[in-house]
PyMOL commands that place a pseudoatom at each C-alpha (Angstrom):
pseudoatom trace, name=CA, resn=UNK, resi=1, chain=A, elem=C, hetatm=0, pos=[-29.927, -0.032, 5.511]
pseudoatom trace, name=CA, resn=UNK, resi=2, chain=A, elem=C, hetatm=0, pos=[-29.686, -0.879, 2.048]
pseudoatom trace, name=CA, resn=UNK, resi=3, chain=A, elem=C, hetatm=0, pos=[-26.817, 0.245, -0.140]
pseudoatom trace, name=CA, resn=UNK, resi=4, chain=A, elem=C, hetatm=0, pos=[-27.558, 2.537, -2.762]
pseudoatom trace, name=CA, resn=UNK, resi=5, chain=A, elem=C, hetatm=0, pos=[-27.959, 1.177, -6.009]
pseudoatom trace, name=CA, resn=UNK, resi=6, chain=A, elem=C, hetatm=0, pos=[-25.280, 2.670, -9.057]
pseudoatom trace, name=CA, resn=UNK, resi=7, chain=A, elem=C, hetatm=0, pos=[-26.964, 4.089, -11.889]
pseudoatom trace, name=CA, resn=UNK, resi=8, chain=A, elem=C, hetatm=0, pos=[-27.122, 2.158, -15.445]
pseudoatom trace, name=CA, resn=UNK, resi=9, chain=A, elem=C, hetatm=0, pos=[-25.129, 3.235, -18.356]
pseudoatom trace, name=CA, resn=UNK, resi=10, chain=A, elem=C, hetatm=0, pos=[-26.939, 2.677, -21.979]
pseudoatom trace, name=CA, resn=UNK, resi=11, chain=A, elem=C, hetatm=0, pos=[-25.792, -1.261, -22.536]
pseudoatom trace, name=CA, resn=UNK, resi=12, chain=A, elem=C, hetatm=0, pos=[-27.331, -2.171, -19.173]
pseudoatom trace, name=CA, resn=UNK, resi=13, chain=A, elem=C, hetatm=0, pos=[-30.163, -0.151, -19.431]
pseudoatom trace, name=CA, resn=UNK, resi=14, chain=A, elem=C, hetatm=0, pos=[-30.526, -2.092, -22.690]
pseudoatom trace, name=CA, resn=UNK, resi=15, chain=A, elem=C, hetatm=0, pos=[-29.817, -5.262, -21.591]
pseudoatom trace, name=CA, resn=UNK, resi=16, chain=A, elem=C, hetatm=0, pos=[-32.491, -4.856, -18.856]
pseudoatom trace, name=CA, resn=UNK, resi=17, chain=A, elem=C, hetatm=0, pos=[-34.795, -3.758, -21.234]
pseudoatom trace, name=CA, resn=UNK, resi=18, chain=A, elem=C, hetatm=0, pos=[-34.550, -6.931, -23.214]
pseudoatom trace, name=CA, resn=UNK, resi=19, chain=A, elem=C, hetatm=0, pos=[-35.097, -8.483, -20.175]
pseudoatom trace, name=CA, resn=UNK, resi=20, chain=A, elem=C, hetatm=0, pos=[-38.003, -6.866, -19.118]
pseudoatom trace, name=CA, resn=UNK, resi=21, chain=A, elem=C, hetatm=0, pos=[-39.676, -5.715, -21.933]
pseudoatom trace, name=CA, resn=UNK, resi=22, chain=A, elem=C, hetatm=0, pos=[-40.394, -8.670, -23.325]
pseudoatom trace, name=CA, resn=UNK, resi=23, chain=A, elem=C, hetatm=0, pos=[-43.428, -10.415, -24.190]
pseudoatom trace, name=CA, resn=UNK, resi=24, chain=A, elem=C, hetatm=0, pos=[-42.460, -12.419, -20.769]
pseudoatom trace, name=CA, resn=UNK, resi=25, chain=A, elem=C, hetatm=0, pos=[-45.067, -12.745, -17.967]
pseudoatom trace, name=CA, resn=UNK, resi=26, chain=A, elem=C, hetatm=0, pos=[-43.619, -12.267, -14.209]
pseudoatom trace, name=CA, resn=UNK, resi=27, chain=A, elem=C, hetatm=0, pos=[-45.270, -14.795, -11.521]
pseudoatom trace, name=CA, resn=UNK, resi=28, chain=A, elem=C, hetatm=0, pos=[-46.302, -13.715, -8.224]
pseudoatom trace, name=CA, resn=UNK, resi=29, chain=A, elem=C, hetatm=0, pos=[-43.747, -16.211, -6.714]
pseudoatom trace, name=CA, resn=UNK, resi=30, chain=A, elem=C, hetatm=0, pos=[-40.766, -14.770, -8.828]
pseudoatom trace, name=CA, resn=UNK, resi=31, chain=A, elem=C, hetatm=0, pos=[-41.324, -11.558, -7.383]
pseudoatom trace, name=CA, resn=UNK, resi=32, chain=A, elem=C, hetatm=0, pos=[-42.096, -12.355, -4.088]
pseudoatom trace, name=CA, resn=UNK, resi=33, chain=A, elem=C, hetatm=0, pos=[-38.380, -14.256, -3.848]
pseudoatom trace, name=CA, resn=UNK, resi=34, chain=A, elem=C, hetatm=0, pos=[-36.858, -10.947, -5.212]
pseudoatom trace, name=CA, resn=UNK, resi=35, chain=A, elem=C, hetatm=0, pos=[-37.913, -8.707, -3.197]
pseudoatom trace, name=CA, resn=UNK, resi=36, chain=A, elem=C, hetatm=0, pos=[-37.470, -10.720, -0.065]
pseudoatom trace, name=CA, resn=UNK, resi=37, chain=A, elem=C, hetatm=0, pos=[-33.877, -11.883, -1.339]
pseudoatom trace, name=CA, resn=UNK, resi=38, chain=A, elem=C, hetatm=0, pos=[-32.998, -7.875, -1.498]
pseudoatom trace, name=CA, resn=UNK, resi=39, chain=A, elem=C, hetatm=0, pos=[-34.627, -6.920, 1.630]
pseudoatom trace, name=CA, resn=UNK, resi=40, chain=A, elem=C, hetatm=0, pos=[-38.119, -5.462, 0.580]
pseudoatom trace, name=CA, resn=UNK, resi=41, chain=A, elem=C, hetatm=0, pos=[-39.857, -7.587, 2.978]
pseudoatom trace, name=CA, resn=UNK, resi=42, chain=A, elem=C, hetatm=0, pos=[-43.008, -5.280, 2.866]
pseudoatom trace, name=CA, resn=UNK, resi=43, chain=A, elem=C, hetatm=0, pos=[-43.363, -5.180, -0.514]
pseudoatom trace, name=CA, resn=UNK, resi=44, chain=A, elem=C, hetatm=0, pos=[-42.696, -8.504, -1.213]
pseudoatom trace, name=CA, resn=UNK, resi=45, chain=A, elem=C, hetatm=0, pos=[-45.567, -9.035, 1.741]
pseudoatom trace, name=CA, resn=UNK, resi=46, chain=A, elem=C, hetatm=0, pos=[-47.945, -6.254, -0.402]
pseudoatom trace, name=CA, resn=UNK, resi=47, chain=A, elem=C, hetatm=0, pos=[-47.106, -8.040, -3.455]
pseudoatom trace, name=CA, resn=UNK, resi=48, chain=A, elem=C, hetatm=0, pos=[-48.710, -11.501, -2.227]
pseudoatom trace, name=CA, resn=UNK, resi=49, chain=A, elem=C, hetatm=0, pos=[-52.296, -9.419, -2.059]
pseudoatom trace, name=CA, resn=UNK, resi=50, chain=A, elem=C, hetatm=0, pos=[-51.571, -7.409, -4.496]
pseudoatom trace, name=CA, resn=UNK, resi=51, chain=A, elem=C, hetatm=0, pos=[-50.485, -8.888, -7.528]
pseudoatom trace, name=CA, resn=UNK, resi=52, chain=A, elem=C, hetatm=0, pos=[-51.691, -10.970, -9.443]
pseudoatom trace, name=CA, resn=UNK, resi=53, chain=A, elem=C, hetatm=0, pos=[-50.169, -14.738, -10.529]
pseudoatom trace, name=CA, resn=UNK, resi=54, chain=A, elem=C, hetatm=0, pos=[-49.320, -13.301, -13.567]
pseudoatom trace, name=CA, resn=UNK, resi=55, chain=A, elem=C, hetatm=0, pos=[-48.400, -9.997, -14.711]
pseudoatom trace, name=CA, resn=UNK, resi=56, chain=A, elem=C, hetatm=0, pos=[-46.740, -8.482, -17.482]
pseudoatom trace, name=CA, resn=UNK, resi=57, chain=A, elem=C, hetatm=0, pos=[-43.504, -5.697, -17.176]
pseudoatom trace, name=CA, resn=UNK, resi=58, chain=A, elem=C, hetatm=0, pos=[-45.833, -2.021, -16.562]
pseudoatom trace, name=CA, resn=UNK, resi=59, chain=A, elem=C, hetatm=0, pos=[-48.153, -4.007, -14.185]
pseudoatom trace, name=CA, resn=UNK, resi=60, chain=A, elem=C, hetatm=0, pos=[-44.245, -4.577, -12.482]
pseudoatom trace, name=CA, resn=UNK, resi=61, chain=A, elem=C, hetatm=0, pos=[-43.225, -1.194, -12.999]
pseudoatom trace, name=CA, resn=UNK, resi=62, chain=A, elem=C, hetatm=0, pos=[-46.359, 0.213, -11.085]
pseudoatom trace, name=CA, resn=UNK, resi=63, chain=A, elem=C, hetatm=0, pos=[-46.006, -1.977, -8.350]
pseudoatom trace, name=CA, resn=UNK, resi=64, chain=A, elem=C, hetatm=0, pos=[-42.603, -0.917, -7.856]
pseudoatom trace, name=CA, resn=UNK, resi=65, chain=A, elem=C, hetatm=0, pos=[-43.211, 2.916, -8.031]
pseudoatom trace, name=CA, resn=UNK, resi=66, chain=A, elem=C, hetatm=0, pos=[-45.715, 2.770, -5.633]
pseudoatom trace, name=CA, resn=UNK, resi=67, chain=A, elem=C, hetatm=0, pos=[-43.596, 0.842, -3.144]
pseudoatom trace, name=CA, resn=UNK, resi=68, chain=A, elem=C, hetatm=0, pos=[-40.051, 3.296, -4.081]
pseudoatom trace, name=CA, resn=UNK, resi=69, chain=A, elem=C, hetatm=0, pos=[-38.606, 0.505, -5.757]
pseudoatom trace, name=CA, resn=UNK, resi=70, chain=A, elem=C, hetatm=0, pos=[-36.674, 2.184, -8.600]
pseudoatom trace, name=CA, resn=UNK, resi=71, chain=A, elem=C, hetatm=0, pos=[-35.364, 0.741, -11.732]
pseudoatom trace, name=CA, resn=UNK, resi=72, chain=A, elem=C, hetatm=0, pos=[-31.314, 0.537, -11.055]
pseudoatom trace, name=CA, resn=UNK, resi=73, chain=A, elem=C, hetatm=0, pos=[-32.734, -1.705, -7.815]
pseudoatom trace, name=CA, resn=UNK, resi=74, chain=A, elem=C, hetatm=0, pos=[-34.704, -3.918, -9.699]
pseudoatom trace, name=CA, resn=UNK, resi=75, chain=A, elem=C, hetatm=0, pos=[-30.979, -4.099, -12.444]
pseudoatom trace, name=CA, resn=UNK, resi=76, chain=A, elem=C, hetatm=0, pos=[-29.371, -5.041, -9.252]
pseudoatom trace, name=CA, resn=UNK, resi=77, chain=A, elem=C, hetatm=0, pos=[-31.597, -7.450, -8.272]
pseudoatom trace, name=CA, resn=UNK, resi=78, chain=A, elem=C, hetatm=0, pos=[-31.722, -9.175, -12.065]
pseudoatom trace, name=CA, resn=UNK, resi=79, chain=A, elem=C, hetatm=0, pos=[-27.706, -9.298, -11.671]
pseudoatom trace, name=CA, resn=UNK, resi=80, chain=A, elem=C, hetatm=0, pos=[-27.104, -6.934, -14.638]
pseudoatom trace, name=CA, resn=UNK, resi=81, chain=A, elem=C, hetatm=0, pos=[-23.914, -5.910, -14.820]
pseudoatom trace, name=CA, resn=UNK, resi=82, chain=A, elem=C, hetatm=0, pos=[-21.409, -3.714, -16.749]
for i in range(1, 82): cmd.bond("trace and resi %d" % i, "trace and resi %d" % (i + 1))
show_as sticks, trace
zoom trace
């Protein structure tokens, strides 16, 4: 089982913003090695036929609210921290 993520406060919700939000393209690859490095083996699995090479943050977003990735697990995973 996985442990449950802690919920941001503002400057890490900010600092993952900047992160994510900007004009940055994600690569299939990148994301595939995240989820698998924090145990989301069938999403990172879904995400090979699923995504596409590149994608942009909401195309990232969507994929992870249809597979119950939240936001505070995807801080986690980016190593954002207080």
């Amino acid at each position: 089982m996985l442990p449950q993520p802690r919920a941001l406060d503002l400057a890490e919700e900010r600092q993952l913003n900047r992160r994510l939000n900007g004009a940055m393209a994600y690569t299939r690859k990148w994301l595939v090695n995240i989820l698998r490095r924090i145990g989301f083996t069938q999403a990172a699995d879904d995400a090979l036929r699923e995504m596409p090479e590149q994608f942009d943050f909401k195309q990232l977003e969507e994929f992870g609210k249809r597979h119950g990735i939240s936001r505070d697990v995807l801080a986690d995973a980016f190593g954002v921290s207080p």
